[in-house]
N, C-alpha and C positions, 0 to 999 in steps of 0.2 A: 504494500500500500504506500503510495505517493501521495501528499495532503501537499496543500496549494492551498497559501493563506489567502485573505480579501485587500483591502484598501487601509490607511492607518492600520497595520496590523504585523505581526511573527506569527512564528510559531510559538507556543506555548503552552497548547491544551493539552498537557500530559496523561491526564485521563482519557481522553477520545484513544491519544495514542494505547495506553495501557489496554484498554475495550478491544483493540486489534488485534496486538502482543497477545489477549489472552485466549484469543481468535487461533493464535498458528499462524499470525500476517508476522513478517518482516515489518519495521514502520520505518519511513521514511516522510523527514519534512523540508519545504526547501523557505529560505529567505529573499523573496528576490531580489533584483540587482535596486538598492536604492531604501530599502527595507529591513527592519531586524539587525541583522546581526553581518549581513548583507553592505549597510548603510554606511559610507565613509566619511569623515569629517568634512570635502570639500566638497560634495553635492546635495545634489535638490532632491530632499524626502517625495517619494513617490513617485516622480516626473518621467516619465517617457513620451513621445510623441507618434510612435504606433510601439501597437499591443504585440505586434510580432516581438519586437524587441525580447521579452519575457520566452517566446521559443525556442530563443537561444540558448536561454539559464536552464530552462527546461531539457532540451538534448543533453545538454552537459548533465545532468541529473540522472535524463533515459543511460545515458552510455554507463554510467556508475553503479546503475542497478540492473540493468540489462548485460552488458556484458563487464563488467567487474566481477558484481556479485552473482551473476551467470541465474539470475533471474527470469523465467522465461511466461511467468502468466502475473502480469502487474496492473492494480485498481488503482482509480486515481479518485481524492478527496477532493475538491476544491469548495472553497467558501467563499459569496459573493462576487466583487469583482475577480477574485480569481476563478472563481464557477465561469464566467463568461470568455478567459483568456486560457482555459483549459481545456473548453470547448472548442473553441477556434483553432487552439493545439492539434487537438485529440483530430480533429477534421480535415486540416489541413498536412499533417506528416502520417496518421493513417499508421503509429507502431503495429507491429507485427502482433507483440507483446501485449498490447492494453487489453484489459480483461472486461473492467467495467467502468463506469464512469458515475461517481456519488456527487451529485450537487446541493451544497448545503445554501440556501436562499441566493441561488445566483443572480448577480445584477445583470437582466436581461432588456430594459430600459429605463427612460429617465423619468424618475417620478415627479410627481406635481400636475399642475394646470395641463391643458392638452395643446396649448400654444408652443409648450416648451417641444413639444415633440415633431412639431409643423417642420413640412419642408425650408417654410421661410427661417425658424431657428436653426436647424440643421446647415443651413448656406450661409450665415449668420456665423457661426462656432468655426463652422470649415473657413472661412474668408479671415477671422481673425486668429484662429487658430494659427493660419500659415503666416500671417504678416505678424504677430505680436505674439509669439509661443507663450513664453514665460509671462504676461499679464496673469496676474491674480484676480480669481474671480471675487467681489465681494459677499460674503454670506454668513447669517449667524450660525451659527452653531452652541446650540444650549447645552450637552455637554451630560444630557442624562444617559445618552447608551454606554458611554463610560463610567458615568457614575455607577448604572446597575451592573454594573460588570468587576470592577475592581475592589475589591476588600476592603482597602480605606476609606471607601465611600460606601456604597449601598447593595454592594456583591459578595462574590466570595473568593475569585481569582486573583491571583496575581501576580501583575505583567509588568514591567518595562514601561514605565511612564516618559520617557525618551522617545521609544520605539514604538508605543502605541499610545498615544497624549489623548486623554480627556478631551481634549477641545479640538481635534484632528488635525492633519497638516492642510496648508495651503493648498486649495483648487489651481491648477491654471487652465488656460484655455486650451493650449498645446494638449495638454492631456485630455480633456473633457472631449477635446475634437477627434483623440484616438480613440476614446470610448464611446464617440457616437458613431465614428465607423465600424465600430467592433459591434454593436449592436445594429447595426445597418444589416451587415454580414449576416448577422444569426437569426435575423426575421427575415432574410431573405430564403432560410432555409439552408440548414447542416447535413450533414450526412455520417454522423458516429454509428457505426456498424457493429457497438458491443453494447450491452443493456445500459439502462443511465434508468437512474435511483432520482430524482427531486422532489426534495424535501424542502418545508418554508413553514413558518408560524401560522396558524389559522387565517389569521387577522393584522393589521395594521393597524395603526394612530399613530398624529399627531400631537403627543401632548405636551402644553405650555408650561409643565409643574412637575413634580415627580409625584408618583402615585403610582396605584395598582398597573393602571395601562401600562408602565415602561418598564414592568417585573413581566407581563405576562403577551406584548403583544409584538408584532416589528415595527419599530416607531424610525427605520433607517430606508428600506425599499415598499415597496406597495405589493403585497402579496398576489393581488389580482393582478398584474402584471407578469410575475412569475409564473403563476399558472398559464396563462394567455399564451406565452413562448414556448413553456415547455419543450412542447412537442418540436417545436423548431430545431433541437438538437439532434435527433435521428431517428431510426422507424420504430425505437423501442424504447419507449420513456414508460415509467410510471411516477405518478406522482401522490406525494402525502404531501396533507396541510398538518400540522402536530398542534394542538388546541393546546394553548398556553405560552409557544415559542416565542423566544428572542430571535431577531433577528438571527445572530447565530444558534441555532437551533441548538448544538450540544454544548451549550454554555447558559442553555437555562434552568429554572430550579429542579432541585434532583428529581419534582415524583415526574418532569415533563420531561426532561433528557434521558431517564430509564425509557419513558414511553417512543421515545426517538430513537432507542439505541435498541427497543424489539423492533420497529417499524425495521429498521435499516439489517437484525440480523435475520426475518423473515425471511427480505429481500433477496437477500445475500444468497439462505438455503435455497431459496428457488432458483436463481438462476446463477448461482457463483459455486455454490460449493455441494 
């Protein structure tokens, strides 16, 4: 098993890993180039300007456990924005190897208003994307999906507040404009030719406060969007909503992550092992 983390994010969820381990998986996690542990003092947190960029870090990953570790049937994890550039992976290089594909609430478009998704925004992002990359988008960020997440504030995990900050890193447009083609790509229709697992929280909110809704709902992508795609990754999707989930699904409270973590070994028996 390959995990692929999302946006603001590492790796870190040692227990998904252990749920693997105690599976009979090999785990393997990567940090991408710009991320984690990945991340060097003189660049820009998160920035690429296309998404391929990230299948390069990815080969170099495949070749280590493919032929290093002479691994010859490998599942891939990815969460959120990484669910979207694992896809794009998994579709475009076609390994030999890949067994199945788990996406945990993948970013499959841009939530909000329905303007934001219009042709005329998308020519809009592309136009300034290429003339002004690095412009910072400006937007708030309230800062509760890390609070529910983190120990010292209203969770139970804990991560690398460098590495994955409460208040997230800076948007730029260069980037936004590679994940709006990245998403272009995968509504235009995929082609992953090994089962694919999506998985995503029942529900979604907005909320201005902390409170029950940002313990129990995805308050980061729009659920009904996730389902909408879905299918757009290949001829064999199934999909679960997990009633209760955090945006990242196996990082919410334990009685809803056990219920995530039979959904996903069901899965598994039926069509992996």
């Amino acid at each position: 098993m390959l995990h692929v983390h999302g946006f603001t994010d590492y790796f870190f969820q040692v227990e998904y890993a252990q749920w693997w381990l105690d599976r009979g998986y090999d785990f393997y996690a990567v940090d991408l180039r710009k991320y984690g542990r990945s991340l060097l003092p003189h660049q820009s947190p998160t920035y690429v300007d296309d998404l391929a960029a990230y299948f390069v870090d990815l080969d170099v990953v495949w070749w280590r456990i493919a032929t290093r570790d002479r691994h010859d049937s490998i599942a891939v994890s990815a969460h959120s924005t990484g669910g979207l550039t694992a896809a794009l992976w998994a579709d475009v290089r076609r390994p030999s190897q890949l067994s199945a594909l788990v996406l945990n609430a993948p970013w499959f478009d841009m939530q909000g208003p329905p303007v934001l998704r219009s042709a005329g925004a998308n020519a809009l992002v592309d136009r300034v994307g290429r003339r002004t990359p690095m412009r910072e988008i400006p937007r708030s960020v309230s800062g509760f999906y890390g609070r529910s997440l983190h120990r010292d504030h209203d969770g139970e995990w804990d991560f690398d507040l460098a590495w994955k900050p409460i208040e997230s890193f800076p948007v730029r447009v260069g980037w936004l404009r590679a994940i709006r083609q990245g998403h272009l790509r995968l509504q235009a229709g995929l082609d992953v030719d090994v089962p694919v697992l999506v998985l995503s929280s029942a529900e979604s909110s907005w909320p201005r406060e902390m409170g029950p809704e940002v313990h129990s709902t995805d308050i980061v992508l729009d659920v009904g969007q996730i389902r909408r795609w879905a299918t757009s990754v290949g001829r064999h999707v199934t999909y679960v909503a997990v009633e209760g989930a955090l945006h990242d699904v196996f990082l919410s409270e334990p009685r809803v992550r056990a219920r995530a973590h039979a959904e996903l070994g069901r899965w598994l028996g039926a069509y992996l092992e």
